[in-house]
C-alpha positions in Angstrom: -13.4 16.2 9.7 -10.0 16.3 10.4 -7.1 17.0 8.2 -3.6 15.9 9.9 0.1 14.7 8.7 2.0 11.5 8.1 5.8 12.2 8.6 7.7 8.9 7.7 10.9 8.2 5.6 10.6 7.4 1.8 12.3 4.7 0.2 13.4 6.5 -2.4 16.8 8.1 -0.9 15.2 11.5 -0.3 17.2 13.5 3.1 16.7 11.4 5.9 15.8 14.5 8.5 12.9 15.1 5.6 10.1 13.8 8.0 11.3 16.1 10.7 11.0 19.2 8.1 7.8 17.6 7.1 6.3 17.9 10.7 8.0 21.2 11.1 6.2 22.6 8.3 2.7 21.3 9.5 2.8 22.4 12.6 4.4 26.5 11.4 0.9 25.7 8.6 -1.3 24.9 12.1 -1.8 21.3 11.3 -3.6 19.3 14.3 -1.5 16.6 14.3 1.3 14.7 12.8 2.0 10.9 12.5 5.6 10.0 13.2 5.5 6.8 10.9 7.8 4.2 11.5 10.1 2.2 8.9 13.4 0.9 7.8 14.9 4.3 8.6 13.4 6.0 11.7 12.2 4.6 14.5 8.6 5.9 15.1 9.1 6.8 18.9 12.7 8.9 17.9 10.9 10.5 15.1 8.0 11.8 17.3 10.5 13.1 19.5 12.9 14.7 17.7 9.4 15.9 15.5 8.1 17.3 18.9 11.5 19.0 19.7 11.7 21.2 16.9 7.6 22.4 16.7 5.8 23.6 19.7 2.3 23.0 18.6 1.1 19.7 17.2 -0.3 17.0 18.4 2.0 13.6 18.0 1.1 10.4 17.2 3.9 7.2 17.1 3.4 4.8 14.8 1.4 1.9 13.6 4.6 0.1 15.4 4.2 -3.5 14.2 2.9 -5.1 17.1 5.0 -8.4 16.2 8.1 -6.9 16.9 7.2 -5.2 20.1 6.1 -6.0 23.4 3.5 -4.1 25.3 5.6 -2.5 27.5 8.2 -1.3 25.2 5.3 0.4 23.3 4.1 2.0 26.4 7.6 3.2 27.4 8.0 4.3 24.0 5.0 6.6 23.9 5.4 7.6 27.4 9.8 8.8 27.1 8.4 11.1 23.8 5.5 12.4 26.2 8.1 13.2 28.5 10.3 14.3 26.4 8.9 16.9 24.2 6.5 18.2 27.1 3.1 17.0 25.4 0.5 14.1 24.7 1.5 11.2 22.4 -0.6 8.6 21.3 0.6 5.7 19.7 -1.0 3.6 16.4 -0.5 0.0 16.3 -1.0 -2.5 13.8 -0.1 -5.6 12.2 1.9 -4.3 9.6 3.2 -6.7 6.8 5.4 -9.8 6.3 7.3 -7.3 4.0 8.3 -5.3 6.7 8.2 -7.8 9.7 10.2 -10.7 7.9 12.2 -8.3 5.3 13.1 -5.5 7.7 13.3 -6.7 11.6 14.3 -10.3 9.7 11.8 -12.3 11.9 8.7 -13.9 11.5 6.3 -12.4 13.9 6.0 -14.3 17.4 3.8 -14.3 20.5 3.9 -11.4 22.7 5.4 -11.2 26.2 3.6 -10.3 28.5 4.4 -6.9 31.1 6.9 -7.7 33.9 6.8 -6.4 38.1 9.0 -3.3 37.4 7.2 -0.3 38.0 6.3 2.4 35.4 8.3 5.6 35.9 6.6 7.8 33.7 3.3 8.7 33.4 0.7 7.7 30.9 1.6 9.7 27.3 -2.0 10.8 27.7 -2.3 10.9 23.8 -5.1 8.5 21.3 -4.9 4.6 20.9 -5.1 4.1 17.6 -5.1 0.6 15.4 -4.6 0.2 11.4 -7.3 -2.3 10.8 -8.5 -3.7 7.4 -9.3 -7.5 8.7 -12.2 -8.2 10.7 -10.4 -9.2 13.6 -8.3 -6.2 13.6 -11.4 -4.0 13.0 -13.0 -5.9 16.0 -10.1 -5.0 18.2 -10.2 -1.2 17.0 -14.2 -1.1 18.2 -13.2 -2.5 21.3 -10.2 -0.7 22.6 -9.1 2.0 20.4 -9.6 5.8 20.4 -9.4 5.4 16.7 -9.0 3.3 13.5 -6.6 4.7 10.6 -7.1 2.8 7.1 -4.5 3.1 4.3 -4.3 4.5 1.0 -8.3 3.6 0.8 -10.8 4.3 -2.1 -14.2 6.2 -0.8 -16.0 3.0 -1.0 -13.8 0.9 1.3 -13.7 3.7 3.7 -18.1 3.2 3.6 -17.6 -0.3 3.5 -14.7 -0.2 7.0 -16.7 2.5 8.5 -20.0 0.5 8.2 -18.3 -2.5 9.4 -16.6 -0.4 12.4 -19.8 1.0 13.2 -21.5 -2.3 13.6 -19.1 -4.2 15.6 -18.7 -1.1 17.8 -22.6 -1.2 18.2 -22.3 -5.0 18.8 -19.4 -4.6 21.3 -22.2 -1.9 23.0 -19.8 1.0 22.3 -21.6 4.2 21.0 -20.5 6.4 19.7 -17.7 4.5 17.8 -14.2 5.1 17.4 -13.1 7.8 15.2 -12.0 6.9 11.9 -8.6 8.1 10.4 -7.2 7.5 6.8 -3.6 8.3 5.3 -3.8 9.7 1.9 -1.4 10.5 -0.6 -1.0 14.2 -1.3 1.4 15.8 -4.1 2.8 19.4 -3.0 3.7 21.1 -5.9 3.0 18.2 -8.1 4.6 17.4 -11.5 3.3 15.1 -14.2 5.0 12.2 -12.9 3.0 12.6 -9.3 -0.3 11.6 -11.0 0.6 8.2 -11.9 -1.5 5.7 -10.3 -1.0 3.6 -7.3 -1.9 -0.3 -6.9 -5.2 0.0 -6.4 -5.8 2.7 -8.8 -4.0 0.4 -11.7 -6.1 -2.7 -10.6 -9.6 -0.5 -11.2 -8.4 1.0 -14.3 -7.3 -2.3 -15.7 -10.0 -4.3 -15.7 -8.6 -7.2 -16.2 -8.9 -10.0 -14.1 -5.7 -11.9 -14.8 -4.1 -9.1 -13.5 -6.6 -8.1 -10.4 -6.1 -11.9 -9.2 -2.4 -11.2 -9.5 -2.6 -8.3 -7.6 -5.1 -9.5 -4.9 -2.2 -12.4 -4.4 0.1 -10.4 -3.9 -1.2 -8.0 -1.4 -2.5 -10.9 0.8 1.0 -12.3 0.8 3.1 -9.3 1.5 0.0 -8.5 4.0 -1.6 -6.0 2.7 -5.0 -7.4 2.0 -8.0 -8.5 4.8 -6.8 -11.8 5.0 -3.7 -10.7 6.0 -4.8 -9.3 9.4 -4.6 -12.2 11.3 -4.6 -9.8 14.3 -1.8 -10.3 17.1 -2.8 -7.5 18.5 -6.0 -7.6 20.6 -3.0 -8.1 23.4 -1.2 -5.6 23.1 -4.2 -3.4 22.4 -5.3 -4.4 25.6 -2.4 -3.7 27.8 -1.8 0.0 26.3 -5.3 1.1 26.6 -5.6 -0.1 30.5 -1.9 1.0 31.3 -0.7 3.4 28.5 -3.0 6.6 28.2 -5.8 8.4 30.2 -9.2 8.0 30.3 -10.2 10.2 27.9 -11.5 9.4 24.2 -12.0 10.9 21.2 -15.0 12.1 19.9 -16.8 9.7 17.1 
């Protein structure tokens, strides 16, 4: 097992430059890798760079990048101007993301993608992991297909058995064995203080017990598209186009 770290932006006003600091300090602490999240305040390709400018050591990944708001090719460029930049691999995460963020943030509904034009690709492949945040079947299918890896969310142990099991049988069903690697971003309280251990959503929904409350809940996620039946997947495309244009050959290890 791996243990690597998410540098995005809160939304709580905290210093903006604190995800830079973030992957400063995991890299100095010999961390593997760090996630350059994206989000109302960076953009995930800047943060990996300016991330990979100020370590010398980690391993970057960009993203998820909402794959309704980007085109293929601007994802590729993306990944490949950071690899370029900073000197190193980058791999790049996609994923749906939510009508929250699509609609409230970027202001649009998510459209069709555009497909790659006759200009020529400069750079050279980033070289890094494709990874794809999948919850949904369909996303989960286009993780076993194409990806390097699947990252969950802020997951309980048994929906990581219960993604991992499906993973592992539509990767065997694809005929890809071993399967993709699976990833999971957890929350983590450094130097914590009583207020850290309040519960999240999902913890507050199992402690509850009550339904009213659970259906509530369930609603909600699957409207601001957080839930499995949000993941109507746009991005078997653009999945697709990055893994045959966008990084090398190689995969990572099951």
């Amino acid at each position: 097992m791996d243990f690597s770290v998410v540098a995005a932006a809160r939304a709580d006003g905290g210093p903006v430059d604190e995800p830079v600091q973030v992957g400063v300090v995991a890299d100095r602490l010999g961390y593997r890798e760090v996630w350059a999240g994206e989000g109302p305040t960076w953009d995930a390709f800047v943060l990996a760079t300016a991330i990979g400018l100020a370590t010398g050591h980690v391993a970057l990944t960009a993203g998820p990048v909402p794959v309704s708001v980007r085109d293929p090719l601007t994802i590729v460029r993306g990944a490949a101007s950071v690899a370029a930049a900073v000197g190193r691999p980058v791999g790049v995460a996609l994923g749906t993301s939510s009508r929250r963020v699509v609609e409230g943030v970027h202001g649009v509904p998510g459209g069709a993608i555009v497909p790659g034009s006759v200009f020529l690709r400069r750079h050279r492949p980033p070289g890094g992991p494709l990874t794809v945040a999948a919850f949904g079947d369909r996303a989960i299918s286009v993780a076993a297909t194409h990806a390097d890896r699947m990252v969950l969310d802020a997951v309980s142990p048994e929906q990581v058995r219960a993604l991992r099991g499906t993973l592992d049988a539509t990767s065997k069903r694809a005929g890809r064995v071993p399967p993709p690697r699976l990833a999971a971003w957890l929350p983590v309280a450094v130097a914590p203080r009583p207020e850290s251990a309040r519960p999240g959503p999902a913890e507050c929904r199992r402690l509850s017990g009550r339904p009213g409350l659970q259906r509530h809940a369930h609603r909600s996620r699957v409207r601001n598209g957080c839930g499995p039946r949000a993941f109507r997947c746009p991005c078997g495309r653009a999945a697709r186009r990055v893994a045959a244009g966008g990084r090398g050959h190689g995969r990572a290890g099951g």
